[in-house]
Each structure stands twice: as structure tokens, then as C-alpha cells.
C-alpha positions in Angstrom: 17.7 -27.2 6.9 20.9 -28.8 6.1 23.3 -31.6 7.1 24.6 -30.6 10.6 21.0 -29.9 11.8 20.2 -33.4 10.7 23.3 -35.0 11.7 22.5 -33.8 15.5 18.9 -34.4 15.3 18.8 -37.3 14.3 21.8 -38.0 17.5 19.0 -36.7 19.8 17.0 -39.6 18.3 19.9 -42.1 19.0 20.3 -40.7 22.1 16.5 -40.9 23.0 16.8 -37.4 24.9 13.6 -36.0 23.0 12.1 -34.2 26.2 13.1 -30.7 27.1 16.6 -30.3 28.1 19.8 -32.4 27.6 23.1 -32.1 25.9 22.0 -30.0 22.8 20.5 -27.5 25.3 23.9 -26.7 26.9 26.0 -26.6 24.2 23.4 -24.8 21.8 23.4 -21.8 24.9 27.6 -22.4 25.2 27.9 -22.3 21.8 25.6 -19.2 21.2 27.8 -17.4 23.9 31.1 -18.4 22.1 29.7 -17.0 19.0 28.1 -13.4 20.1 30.7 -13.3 22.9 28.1 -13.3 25.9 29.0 -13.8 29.0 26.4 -16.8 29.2 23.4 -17.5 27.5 19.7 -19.1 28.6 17.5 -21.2 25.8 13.9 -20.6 25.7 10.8 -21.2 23.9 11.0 -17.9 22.2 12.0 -14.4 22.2 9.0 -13.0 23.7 10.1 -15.3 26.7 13.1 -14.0 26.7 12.1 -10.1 27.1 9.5 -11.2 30.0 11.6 -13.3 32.1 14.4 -10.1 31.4 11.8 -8.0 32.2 11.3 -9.8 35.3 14.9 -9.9 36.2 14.5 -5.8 36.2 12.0 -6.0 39.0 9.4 -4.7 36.4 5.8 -4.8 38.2 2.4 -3.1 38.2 2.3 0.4 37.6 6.0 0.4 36.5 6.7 2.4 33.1 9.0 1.0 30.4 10.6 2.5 27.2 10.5 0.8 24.1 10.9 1.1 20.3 7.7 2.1 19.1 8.8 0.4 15.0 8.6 -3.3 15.9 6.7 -6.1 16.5 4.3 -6.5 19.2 6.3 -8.9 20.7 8.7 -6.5 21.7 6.1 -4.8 24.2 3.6 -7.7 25.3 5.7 -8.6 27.9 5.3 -5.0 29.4 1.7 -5.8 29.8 2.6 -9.5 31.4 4.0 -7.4 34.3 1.1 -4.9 34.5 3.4 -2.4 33.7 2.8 0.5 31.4 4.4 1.2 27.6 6.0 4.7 26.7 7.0 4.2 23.0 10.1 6.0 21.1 10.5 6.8 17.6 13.1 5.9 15.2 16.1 7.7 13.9 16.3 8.3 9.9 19.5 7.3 10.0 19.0 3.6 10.9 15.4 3.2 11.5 15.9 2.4 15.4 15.7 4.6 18.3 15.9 7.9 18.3 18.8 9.1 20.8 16.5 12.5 20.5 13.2 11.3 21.2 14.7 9.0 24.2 16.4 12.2 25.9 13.7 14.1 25.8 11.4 10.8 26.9 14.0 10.6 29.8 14.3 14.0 31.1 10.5 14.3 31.5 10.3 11.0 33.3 13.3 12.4 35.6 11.0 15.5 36.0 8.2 13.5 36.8 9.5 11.5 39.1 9.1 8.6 37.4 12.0 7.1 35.3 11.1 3.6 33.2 12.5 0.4 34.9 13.6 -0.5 31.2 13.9 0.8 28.3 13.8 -2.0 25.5 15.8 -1.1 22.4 14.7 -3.1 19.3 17.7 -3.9 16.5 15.3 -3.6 13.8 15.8 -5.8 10.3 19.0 -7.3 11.3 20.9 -3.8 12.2 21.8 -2.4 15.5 20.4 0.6 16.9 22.9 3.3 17.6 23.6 2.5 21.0 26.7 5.0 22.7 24.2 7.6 22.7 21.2 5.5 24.0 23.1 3.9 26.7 25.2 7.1 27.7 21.4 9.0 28.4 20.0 5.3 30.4 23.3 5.0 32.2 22.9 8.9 33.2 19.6 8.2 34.4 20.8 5.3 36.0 17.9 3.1 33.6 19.1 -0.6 32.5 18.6 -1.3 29.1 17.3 -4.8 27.5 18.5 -5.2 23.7 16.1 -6.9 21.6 18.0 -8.4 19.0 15.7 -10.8 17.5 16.0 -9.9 14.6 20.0 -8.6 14.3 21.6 -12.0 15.6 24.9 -11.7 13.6 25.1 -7.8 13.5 28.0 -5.8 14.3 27.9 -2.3 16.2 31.6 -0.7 16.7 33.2 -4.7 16.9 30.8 -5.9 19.2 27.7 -8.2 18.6 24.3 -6.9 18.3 22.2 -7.9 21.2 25.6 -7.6 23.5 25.5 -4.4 25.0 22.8 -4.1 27.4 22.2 -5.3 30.8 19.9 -8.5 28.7 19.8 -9.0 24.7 17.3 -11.2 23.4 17.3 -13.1 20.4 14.6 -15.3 18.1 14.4 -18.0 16.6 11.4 -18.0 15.2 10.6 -19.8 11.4 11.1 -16.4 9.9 14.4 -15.5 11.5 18.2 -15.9 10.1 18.6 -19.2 11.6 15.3 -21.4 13.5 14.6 -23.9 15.6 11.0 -23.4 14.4 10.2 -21.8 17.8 13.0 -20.7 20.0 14.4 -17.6 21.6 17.9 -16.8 23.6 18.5 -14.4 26.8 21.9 -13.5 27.1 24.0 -11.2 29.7 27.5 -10.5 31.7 25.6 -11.1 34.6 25.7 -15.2 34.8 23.4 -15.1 38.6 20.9 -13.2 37.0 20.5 -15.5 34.1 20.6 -18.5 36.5 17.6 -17.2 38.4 15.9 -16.7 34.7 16.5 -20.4 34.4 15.0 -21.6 37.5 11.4 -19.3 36.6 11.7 -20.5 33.2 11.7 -24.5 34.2 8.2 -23.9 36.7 10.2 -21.8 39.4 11.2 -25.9 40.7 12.4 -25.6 44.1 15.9 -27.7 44.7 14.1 -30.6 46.8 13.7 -34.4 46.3 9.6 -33.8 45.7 8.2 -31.1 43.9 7.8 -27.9 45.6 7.2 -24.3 44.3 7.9 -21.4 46.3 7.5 -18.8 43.5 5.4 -18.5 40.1 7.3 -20.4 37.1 7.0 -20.7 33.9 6.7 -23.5 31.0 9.9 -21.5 28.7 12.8 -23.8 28.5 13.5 -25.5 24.6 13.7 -28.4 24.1 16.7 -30.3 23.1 15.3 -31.5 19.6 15.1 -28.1 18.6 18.4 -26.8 20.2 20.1 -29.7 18.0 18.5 -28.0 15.3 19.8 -24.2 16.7 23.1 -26.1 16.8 23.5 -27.2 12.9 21.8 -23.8 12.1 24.3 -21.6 14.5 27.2 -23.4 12.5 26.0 -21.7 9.0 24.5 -18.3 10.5 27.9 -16.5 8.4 26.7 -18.1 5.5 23.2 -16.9 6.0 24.4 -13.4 6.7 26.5 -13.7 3.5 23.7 -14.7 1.4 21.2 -12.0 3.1 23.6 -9.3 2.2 23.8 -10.7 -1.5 20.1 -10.6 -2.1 20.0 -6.9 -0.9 22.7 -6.2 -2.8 20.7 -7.4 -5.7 17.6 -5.6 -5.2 20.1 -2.4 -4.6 21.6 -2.5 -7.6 18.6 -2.9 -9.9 16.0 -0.5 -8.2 18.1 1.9 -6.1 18.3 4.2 -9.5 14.8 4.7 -9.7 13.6 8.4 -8.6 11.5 8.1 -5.2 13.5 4.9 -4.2 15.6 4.4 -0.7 16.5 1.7 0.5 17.2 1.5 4.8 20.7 2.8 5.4 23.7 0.6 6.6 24.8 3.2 9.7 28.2 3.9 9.8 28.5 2.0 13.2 28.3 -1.2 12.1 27.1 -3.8 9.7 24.1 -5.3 8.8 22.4 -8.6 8.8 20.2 -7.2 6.0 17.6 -9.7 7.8 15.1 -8.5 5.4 15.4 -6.0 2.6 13.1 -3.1 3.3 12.9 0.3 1.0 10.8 3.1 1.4 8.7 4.3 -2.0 7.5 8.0 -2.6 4.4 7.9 -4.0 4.6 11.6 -5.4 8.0 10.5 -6.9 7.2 7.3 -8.0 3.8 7.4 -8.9 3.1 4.5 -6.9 2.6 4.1 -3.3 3.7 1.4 -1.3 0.8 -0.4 -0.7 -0.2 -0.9 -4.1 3.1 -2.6 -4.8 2.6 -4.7 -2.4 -0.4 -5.9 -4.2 0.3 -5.8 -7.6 3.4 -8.4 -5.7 0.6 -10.2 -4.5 -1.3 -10.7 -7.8 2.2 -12.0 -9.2 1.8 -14.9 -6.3 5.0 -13.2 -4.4 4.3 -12.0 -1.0 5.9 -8.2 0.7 4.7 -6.8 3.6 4.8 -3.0 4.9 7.4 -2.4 7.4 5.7 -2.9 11.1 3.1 -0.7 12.1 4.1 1.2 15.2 2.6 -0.1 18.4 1.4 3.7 18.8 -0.8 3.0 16.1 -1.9 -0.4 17.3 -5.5 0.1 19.1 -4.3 -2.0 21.9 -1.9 0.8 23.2 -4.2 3.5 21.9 -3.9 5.1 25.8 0.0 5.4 25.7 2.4 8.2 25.4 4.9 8.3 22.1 8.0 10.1 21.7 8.3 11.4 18.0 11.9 11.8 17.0 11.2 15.2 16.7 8.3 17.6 18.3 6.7 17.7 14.9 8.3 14.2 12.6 7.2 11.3 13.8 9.9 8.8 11.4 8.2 5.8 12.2 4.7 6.7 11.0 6.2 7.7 8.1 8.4 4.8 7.2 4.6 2.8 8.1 3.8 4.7 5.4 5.9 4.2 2.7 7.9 1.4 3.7 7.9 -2.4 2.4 10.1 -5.3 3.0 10.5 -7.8 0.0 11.3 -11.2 -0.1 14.5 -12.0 1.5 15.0 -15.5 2.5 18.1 -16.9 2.2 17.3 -19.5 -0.8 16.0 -17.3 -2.5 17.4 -17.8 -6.3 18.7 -15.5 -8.6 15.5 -16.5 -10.8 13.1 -15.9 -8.2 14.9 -12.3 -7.4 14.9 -11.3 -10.7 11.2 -11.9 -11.5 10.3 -9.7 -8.2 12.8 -6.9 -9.5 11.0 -7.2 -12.8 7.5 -6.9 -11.4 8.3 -4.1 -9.8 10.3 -2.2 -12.2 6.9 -2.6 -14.2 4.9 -1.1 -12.0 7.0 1.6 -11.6 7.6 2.4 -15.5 3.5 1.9 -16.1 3.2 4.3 -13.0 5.2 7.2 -14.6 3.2 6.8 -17.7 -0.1 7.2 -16.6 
């Protein structure tokens, strides 16, 4: 947190607008717009809210099938399931860990074949980079399949001069504690299509009928922010380049130090675009290194710093055990291997060149004690 977010908190305060909606609500969706260059943009309680009301928007119902990255969070498919609908997961692409144009084609022409094309297909902008998207929306558009960007993790990424979360038919963002900038809890749909995004507005405030009691006509929903935390969205939108900035210097850091090491590689930068470099994530060869993964991650943890593996892939997750996946190729399924030997170190913002430099040193360590075993 920082001055402008308490500067227009503490007007909400002043202003004793605490309940949801108000002034910070409008011009937190204007100025998120302005900034990504959106046609409009809808506040919500989170990014999860975002994809389901989006999903809605798509007509997406029981029985329905929908694409979607299978190297995410959960988050990115639960809303599939709020609709009854069914799952078909994609792999990613080596070259920037997002979907495979490859796996989607062939995922597409057997739907076509089938009968059955998705409603959606969700395409996630994984660890603050864009997925290649000319490709993957030249094969939807062909099929004639709308595409929903989730960007809740890329807010502030480039692909080809455009912002990340910008090219589908919705894009989704988060702002969740752990993402670029927060509101604590919060989440963004943006489109072109401004009708489409008012009708999201009118589920997302309990479907309220225009009349002078209160009358429902249709199922709503509980999702609009509130405008104490859109004054927050507002100070933090104001310093998301300077979050960026300092995300690409910690990566940068890490790069330089460990990128040397035999059995090391970090997740590309496509050529596309540019990077958020939300979180720093590497892959590990175990043969190479000596060391897997996973037990840097804990030798991390008995150091009292915390890393994570990169997502598991919701084809691996026992609750979507039943549905199909799409590997990027017949026989290499990328995702289940950057599961495998993937982690994502500490990344935050603040973190200080102290802090970095102790992590780097734990796990040059472990990598030097590895090779001499």
C-alpha cells in the first residue's frame, strides 16, 4: 500500500460512501479501461466472478463443453461447472507456457467432427505473459468459437502493442492479495461489447429489476466491489508500471545469478510481447542438476522462505479426473512436465536486494552440494 491508496481511502471515509458502489467504483472500471484500452470495463468481487458472469454472457449451460488451459489455477475452470457445463482441457506450448495453438486445432477439429464445438474456449495468460493469441483466435474465429481471455494474472502485459486480457470477446482480470496490484479481493471483466457488459452488471448487483420496489425477474448474483476497495484499485492502478518495473528487476536478478547453472531454464519471454514477470518461475532438471524441484522447494522451506511448484494441471486434479485433455502433442504433454520440474520463487514486488540474494544463495547451495554427492 502506498499514499494514493490511502489518500482515496481514507476520501471514501470522508465521504461516508463505505457500502458497495459509489464514485471509486466508476472511475476505478473508467480508469482500468483508459489504462488497458478496453472498450468498458465491469468491477467485481473477484476474477472467478468475472469468468462466470462471461461465461454466462456466452450462453454457456448444462451439457455445454468449454475449452480451457489445462496449466492454471482452478479458478480458471470452476465457473465451467457453475453452468453445468463440461471441461475439455489444452496443453501448453514450450514456447511460453500457455496454450498450445497445436493441441487447440486438433481439440477443435474433432469437436467440429463431432458435432459439438465448445461455447468458449478460455485462454489463461499464465505468470503475467500473454498466450500467443493470432493463432488461437484465427482457429476459434474459424470455428466460429468466442474466446474469454483470462488475464488475471498478465494485467500490464503486452502482446503485438495491445494489452493482455484485450483481445477476446471478455478478458478477466484479478485482484486478488497475491496479484500485481490488489484490492485484497477484486476482479475486472472487460470487452468492446459495452451492452453485454451492462447486462453482466445487472446479474452481478442480484439481477435487480428497474422498478421503485424490489423485483427479480432472473437469478443475480452478490459480485459487485465495493467502493472501499476500488479506492484501493485506484491508488494501486496509478503505480501498476512501477510494479511491472520492479517485477522485471527481481527476475532479472534471479536470471543473472542462476541462469548459468547446467539443468536451469527459466520460462521464456515470447517474441510477441512482453512480460509482467508476475512471478519468476524456472524449470530444474533433476538428472542435470542433481536436484529435483521439489526438494528445493523444501530445502527453501527449511530456510523459512516459501516457493511453490508451478500449478498442477486441472487434468491432474481428481475433481476433473472424467475430462478429456489435449496434449500439445499426441505423445508430450508440456504441462505435466513443467508440473514436474517447475517452481516459482519469491517475487513480490518489495522484495529487497537482501532478501533476493539470500534465496539465490540457498539455492546455489543446494545445487553445488547436489553435484557433489
Amino acid at each position: 500500500m502506498g499514499e494514493w491508496e490511502i489518500r482515496l481511502v481514507e476520501e471514501a471515509f470522508r465521504d461516508n460512501w463505505l457500502a458497495p458502489l459509489g464514485p471509486h467504483v466508476d472511475g476505478f472500471e473508467h480508469e482500468l479501461a483508459r489504462y488497458t484500452g478496453a472498450g468498458g470495463a465491469l468491477a467485481l468481487s473477484s476474477g472467478t466472478a468475472a469468468i462466470h458472469l462471461a461465461l454466462k454472457l456466452l450462453d454457456v449451460d448444462k451439457g455445454d463443453t468449454v475449452f480451457c488451459s489445462s496449466l492454471t489455477f482452478i479458478a480458471s475452470a470452476n465457473p465451467i461447472l457453475y453452468q453445468n457445463a463440461v471441461p475439455i482441457f489444452i496443453d501448453s506450448e514450450p514456447e511460453s507456457w500457455n496454450m498450445s495453438p497445436l493441441a487447440l486445432e486438433r481439440a477443435l477439429h474433432d469437436a467440429n467432427k463431432a458435432g459439438k464445438l465448445p461455447k468458449a474456449v478460455i485462454v489463461v495468460n499464465l505468470y503475467g505473459q500473454s498466450a500467443d493469441m493470432d493463432p488461437i483466435l484465427e482457429l476459434c474465429n474459424r470455428y466460429g468459437v468466442p474466446v474469454l481471455e483470462d488475464a488475471a494474472e498478465s494485467l500490464g502485459a503486452i502482446y503485438k502493442g495491445k494489452a493482455s486480457g484485450t483481445l477476446g470477446k471478455f478478458g478477466i482480470y484479478s485482484f486478488n492479495g497475491n496479484k500485481i496490484i490488489t484490492t485484497s479481493g477484486g476482479g475486472m471483466l472487460v470487452s468492446e461489447d459495452l451492452n453485454a457488459l451492462n447486462k453482466a452488471r445487472y446479474w452481478a448487483t442480484q439481477a435487480r429489476d428497474p422498478a421503485r420496489h424490489y423485483q427479480h425477474s432472473e437469478i443475480g448474483y452478490n459480485y459487485r466491489l465495493s467502493n472501499v476497495l476500488a479506492a484501493i484499485g485506484r491508488g494501486q492502478l496509478k503505480v501498476l508500471d512501477e510494479r511491472i518495473a520492479a517485477r522485471r528487476k527481481v527476475y532479472s536478478n534471479y536470471f543473472s545469478h542462476l541462469s548459468d547453472r547446467d539443468g536451469i531454464a527459466f520460462m521464456p519471454e515470447a517474441e510477441f510481447g512482453s512480460s509482467t514477470r508476475w512471478l519468476t518461475a524456472l524449470t530444474i532438471d533433476p538428472e542435470r542438476c542433481g536436484i529435483s524441484a521439489i526438494q528445493i522447494v523444501d530445502i527453501l522451506a527449511e530456510n523459512h522462505v516459501e516457493a511453490r511448484p508451478v500449478w498442477k494441471p486441472l487434468h491432474l486434479q481428481p475433481l476433473f479426473r472424467h475430462c478429456f485433455y489435449y496434449p500439445h502433442q499426441e505423445d508430450d504433454s508440456v504441462s505435466d512436465k513443467l508440473f514436474e520440474n517447475g517452481i516459482c520463487l519469491p517475487s513480490g514486488s518489495s522484495l529487497s536486494m537482501n532478501d533476493q540474494g539470500r534465496i539465490i544463495d540457498i539455492i546455489d547451495q543446494a545445487l553445488k552440494k547436489a553435484v557433489t554427492v
